[in-house]
C-alpha positions as CSV (number, residue, x, y, z in Angstrom):
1,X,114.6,127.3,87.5
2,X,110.8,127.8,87.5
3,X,109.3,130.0,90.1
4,X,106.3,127.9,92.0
5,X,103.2,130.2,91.3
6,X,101.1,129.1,94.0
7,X,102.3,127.9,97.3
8,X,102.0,124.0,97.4
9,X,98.4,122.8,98.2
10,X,98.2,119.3,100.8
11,X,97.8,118.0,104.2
12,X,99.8,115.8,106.4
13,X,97.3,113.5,108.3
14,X,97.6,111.4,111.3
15,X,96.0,109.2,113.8
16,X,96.2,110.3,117.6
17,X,98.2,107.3,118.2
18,X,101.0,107.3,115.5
19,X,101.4,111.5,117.2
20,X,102.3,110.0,120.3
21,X,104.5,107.5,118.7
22,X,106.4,110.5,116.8
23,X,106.7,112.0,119.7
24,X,108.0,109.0,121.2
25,X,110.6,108.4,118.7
26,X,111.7,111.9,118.9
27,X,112.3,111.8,122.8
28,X,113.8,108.3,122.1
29,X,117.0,109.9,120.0
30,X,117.0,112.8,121.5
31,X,117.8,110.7,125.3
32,X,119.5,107.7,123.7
33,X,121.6,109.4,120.4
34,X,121.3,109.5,116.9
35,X,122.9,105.7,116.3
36,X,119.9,104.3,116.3
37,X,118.1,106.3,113.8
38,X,118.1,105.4,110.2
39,X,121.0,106.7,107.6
40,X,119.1,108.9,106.0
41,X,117.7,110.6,108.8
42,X,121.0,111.2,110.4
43,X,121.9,112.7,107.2
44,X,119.0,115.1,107.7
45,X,119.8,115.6,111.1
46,X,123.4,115.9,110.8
47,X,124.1,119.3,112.3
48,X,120.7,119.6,114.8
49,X,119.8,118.1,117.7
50,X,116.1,116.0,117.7
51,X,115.0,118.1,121.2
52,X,116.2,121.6,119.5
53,X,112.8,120.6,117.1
54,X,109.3,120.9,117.8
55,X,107.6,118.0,116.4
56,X,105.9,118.8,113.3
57,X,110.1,120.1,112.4
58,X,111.0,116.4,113.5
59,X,108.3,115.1,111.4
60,X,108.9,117.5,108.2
61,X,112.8,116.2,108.6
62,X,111.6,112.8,108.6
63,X,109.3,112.8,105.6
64,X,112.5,114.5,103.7
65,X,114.0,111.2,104.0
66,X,111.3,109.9,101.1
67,X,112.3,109.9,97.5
68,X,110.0,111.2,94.5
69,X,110.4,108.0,93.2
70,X,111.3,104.7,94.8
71,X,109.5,100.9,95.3
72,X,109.3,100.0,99.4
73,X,108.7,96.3,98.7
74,X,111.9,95.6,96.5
75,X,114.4,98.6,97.1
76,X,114.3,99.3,101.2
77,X,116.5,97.4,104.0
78,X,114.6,98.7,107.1
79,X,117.0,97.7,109.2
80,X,118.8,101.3,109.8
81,X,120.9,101.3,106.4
82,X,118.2,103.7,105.0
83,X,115.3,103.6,107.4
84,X,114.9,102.3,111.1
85,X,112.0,100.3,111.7
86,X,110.4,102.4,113.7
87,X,110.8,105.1,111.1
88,X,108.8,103.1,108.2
89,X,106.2,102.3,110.8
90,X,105.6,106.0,111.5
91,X,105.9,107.2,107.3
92,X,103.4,104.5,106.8
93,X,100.6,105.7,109.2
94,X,101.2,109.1,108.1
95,X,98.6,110.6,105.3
96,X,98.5,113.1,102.4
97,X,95.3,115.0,101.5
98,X,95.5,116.9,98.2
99,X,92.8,119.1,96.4
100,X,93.3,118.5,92.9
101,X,91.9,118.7,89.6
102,X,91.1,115.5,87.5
103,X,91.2,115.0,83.8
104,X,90.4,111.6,83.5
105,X,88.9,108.8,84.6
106,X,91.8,106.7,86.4
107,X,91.7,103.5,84.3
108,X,95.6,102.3,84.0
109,X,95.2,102.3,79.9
110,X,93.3,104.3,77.9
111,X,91.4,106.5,79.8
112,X,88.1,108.2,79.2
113,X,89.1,111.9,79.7
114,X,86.4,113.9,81.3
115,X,84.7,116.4,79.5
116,X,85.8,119.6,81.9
117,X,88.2,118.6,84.9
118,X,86.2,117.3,88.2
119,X,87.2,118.8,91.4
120,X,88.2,116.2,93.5
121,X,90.7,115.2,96.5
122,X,92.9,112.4,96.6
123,X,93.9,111.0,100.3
124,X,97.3,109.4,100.1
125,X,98.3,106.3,102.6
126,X,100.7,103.2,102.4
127,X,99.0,99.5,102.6
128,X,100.6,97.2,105.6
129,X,104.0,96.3,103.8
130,X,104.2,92.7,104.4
131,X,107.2,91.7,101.4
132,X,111.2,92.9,101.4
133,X,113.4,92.5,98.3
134,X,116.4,93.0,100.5
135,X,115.8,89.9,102.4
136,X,115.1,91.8,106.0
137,X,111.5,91.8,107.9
138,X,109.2,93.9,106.0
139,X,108.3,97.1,107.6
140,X,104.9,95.7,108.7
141,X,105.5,92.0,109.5
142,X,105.1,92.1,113.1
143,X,102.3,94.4,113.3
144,X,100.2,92.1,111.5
145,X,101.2,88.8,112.0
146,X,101.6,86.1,114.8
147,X,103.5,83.1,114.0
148,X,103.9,84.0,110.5
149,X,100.3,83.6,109.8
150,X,98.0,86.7,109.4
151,X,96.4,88.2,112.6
152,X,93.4,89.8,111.8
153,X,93.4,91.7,115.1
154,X,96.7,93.2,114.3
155,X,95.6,93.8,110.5
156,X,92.5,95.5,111.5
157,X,94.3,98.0,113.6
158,X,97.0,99.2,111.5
159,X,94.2,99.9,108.8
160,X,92.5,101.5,111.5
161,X,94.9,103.5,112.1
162,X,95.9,104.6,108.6
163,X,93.0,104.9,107.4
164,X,90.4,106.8,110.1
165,X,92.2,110.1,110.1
166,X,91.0,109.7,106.1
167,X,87.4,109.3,106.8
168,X,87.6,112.1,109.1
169,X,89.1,114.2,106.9
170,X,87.0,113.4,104.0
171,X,83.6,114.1,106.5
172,X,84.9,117.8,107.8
173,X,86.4,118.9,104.3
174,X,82.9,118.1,102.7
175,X,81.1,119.2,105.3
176,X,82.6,122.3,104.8
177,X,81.8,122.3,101.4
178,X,78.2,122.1,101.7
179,X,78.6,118.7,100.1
180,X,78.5,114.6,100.8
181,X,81.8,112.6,100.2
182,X,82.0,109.6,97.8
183,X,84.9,108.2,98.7
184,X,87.1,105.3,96.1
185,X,88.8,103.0,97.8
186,X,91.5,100.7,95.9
187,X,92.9,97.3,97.2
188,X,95.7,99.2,99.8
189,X,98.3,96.6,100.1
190,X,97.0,94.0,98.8
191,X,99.3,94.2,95.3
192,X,102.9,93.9,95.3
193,X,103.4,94.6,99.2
194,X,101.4,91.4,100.1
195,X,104.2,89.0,100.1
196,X,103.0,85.7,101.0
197,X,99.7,86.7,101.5
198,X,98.8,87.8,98.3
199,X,95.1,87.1,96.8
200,X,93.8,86.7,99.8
201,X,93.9,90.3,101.2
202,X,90.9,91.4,99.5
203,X,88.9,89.5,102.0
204,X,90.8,90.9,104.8
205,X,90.9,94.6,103.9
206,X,86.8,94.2,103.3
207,X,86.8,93.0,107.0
208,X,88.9,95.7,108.4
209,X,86.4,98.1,106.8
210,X,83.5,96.7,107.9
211,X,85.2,97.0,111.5
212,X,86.2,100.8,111.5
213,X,83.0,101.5,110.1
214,X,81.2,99.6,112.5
215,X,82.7,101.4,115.6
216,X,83.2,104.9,113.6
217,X,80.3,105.0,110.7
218,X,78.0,107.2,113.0
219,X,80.5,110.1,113.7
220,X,81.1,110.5,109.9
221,X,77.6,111.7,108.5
222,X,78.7,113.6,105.9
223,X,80.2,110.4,103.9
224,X,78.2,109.0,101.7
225,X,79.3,106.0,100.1
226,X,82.4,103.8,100.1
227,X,83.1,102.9,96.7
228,X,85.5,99.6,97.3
229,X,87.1,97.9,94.2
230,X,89.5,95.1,95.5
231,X,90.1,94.3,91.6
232,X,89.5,90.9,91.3
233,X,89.0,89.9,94.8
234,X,86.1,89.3,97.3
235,X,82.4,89.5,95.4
236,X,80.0,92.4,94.6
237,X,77.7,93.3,98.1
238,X,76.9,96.0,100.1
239,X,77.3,97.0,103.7
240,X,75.0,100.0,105.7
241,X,75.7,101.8,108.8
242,X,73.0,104.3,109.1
243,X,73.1,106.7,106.1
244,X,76.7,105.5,105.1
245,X,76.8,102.9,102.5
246,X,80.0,100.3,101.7
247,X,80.1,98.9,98.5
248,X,82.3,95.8,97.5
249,X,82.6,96.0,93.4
250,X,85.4,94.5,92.2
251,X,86.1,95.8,88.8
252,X,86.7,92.3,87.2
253,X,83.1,91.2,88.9
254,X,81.4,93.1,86.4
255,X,82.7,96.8,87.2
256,X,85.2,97.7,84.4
257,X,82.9,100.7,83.7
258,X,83.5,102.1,87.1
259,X,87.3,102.8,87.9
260,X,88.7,105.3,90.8
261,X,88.1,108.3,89.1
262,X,85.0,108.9,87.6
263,X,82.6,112.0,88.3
264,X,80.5,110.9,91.2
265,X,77.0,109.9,89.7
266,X,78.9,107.1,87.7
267,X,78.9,105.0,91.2
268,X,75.0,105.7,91.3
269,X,73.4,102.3,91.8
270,X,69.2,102.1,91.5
271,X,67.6,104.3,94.3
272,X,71.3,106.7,94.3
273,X,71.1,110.3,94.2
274,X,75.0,111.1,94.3
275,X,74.6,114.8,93.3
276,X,75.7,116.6,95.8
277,X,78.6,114.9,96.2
278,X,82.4,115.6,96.1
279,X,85.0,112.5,94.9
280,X,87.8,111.5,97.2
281,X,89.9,109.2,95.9
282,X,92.0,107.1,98.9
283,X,95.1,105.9,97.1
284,X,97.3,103.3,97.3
285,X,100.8,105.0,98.2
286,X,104.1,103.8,99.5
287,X,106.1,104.5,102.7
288,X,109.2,106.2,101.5
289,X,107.9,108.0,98.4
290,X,106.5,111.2,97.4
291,X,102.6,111.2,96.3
292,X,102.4,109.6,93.0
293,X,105.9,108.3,93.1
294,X,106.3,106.2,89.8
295,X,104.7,109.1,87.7
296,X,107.4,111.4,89.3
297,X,109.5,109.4,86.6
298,X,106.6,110.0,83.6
299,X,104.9,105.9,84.0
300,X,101.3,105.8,84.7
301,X,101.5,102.7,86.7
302,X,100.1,101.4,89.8
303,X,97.6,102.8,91.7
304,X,99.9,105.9,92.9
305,X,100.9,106.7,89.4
306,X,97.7,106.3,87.8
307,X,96.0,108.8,89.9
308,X,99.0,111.2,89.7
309,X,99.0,110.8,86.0
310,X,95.1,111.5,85.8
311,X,95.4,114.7,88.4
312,X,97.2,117.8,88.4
313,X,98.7,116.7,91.7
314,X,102.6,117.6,90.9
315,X,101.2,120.9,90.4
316,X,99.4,120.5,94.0
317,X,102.7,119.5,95.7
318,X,105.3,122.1,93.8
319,X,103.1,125.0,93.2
320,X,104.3,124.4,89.4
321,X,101.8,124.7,86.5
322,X,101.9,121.7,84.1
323,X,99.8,121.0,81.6
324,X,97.4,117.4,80.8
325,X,98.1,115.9,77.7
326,X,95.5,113.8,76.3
327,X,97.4,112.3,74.4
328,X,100.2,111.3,76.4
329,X,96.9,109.8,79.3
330,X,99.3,112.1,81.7
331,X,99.8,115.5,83.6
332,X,102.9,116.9,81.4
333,X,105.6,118.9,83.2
334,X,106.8,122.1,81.6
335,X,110.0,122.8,79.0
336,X,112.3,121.7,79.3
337,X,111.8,118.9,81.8
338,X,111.1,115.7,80.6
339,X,109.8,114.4,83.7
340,X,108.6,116.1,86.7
341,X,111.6,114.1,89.0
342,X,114.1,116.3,86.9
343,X,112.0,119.6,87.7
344,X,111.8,118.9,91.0
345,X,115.4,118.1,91.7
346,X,116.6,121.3,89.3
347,X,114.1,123.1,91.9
348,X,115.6,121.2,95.0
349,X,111.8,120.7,95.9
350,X,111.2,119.9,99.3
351,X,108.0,118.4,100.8
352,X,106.5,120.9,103.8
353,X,104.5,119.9,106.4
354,X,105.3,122.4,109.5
355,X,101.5,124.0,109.1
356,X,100.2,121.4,107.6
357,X,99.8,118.7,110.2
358,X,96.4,117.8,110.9
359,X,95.8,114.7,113.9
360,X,92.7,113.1,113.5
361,X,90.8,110.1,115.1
């Protein structure tokens, strides 16, 4: 065992409306019995009652039903064998905000390692999950879909949803910084959880965007620019509300210089002066993971991974000290664990988040 040396350094962010749906859910077991909650959060609720917990408790016991490392789209029934359906629908509008350090620049290979670590923060959220590998309705379907066809009303609100309490967050912390936030913002969902849909989310996130920016843009003044790379979707352009700027660069439309993490004034475009600001990196998580779930197993893969692997956030979330390896394009765990899933389950790590609840809309 390892003594953490520092106590564990994140947020747990929500929208206003996914609070009262906790709550909800809470009052919902606590009135009608613990059968219709998922397996595992019986098992974490096994010897307490949901109306003995405040709801932040409720909410910690919930988010102790996610595993370091685990796929949503391939390995998840959602039908109450692991997780209810209500219960992926409240992990996935539920946030992480964590101050970490960055060593490199976040391509997926071969990385440009920065010169002296960048401060940065990286804002964790799920993408609508709209595939299942288990053959039940993915977590997400009927949020954001009529008739088995795409709704772009329902779409545009569960990204509203996720991802405002984000912006907001982003806006206060560099506020409070004295600085601007530049803020990355990867293709959320549109990967391996877009089912049928996939390729043609890219258009659809963009929208959803410009939407929440349109209605929201003038109550965040102290962001920026929206850096947007949808990969090799949508086309380069730009979008301005007031003194925020959205930018659509794909990185295969003639981006590759530019991935998720570089120091700010790399995303400086003619007429930019990007100096005072602060990177946040929104990234592309999972519902029933822990932040940077496939490097909790040593890959730097996907978006989650990647940014995990470029960051020191497993020191951020166990208060453990690691070390980045150049070499190895990763944030190394110490002797003698070969991969920070084994530390963390020698250390019987648990994610907090009594404290650290912060609603936001």
């Amino acid at each position: 065992m390892i003594d953490p040396i520092q106590k564990p350094a994140y947020h747990w962010l929500l929208h206003p409306d996914s609070a009262r749906a906790v709550a909800d859910y809470r009052q919902q077991l606590a009135e009608q019995g613990m059968a219709q909650a998922g397996a595992y959060l019986r098992e974490q609720l096994s010897d307490q009652a949901p109306d003995s917990l405040s709801e932040d408790a409720f909410l910690e016991h919930l988010i102790n039903t996610k595993r370091p490392l685990i796929f949503a789209e391939s390995a998840v029934y959602g039908d109450g064998r692991d997780w209810s359906p209500t219960e992926l629908s409240l992990l996935g509008d539920l946030g992480v905000a964590v101050p970490v350090r960055i060593f490199d620049d976040g391509r997926h290979h071969r990385p440009a390692v920065h010169p002296e670590p960048l401060s940065g923060t990286l804002l964790f959220i799920p993408g609508a999950l709209l595939r299942n590998g288990r053959g039940c309705v993915p977590a997400d379907w009927s949020a954001v879909t009529r008739d088995d066809q795409l709704d772009p009303v329902g779409y545009r609100a569960v990204y509203e949803r996720r991802l405002l309490p984000l912006l907001r967050y982003a806006d206060r912390d560099a506020a409070e910084r004295g600085q601007a936030a530049l803020i990355t913002v990867p293709g959320l969902g549109c990967g391996q959880f877009a089912g049928p849909f996939a390729g043609r989310l890219g258009e659809q996130l963009k929208q959803a965007l410009i939407a929440l920016l349109e209605r929201h843009a003038a109550q965040l003044p102290h962001i920026r620019l929206i850096y947007f790379d949808p990969y090799s979707e949508c086309h380069n352009e730009r979008h301005a509300f007031g003194s925020l700027s959205l930018r659509v660069r794909p990185l295969l439309q003639g981006n590759v210089e530019r991935p998720q993490l570089c120091a700010p004034s790399a995303y400086a475009e003619p007429g930019d002066d990007l100096s005072d600001c602060r990177l946040y990196s929104i990234v592309a998580w999972d519902q029933v993971s822990w932040p940077g779930n496939d490097y909790w197993g040593g890959a730097r893969m996907t978006d989650d991974g990647v940014k995990a692997a470029a960051s020191d956030l497993m020191r951020a979330i166990t208060g453990i000290e690691g070390a980045y390896d150049a070499r190895a394009s990763g944030y190394q765990p110490p002797a003698p664990y070969p991969t920070w899933e084994a530390l963390v389950q020698d250390q019987n790590t648990q994610l907090q988040l009594v404290d650290r609840l912060q609603i936001l809309g």
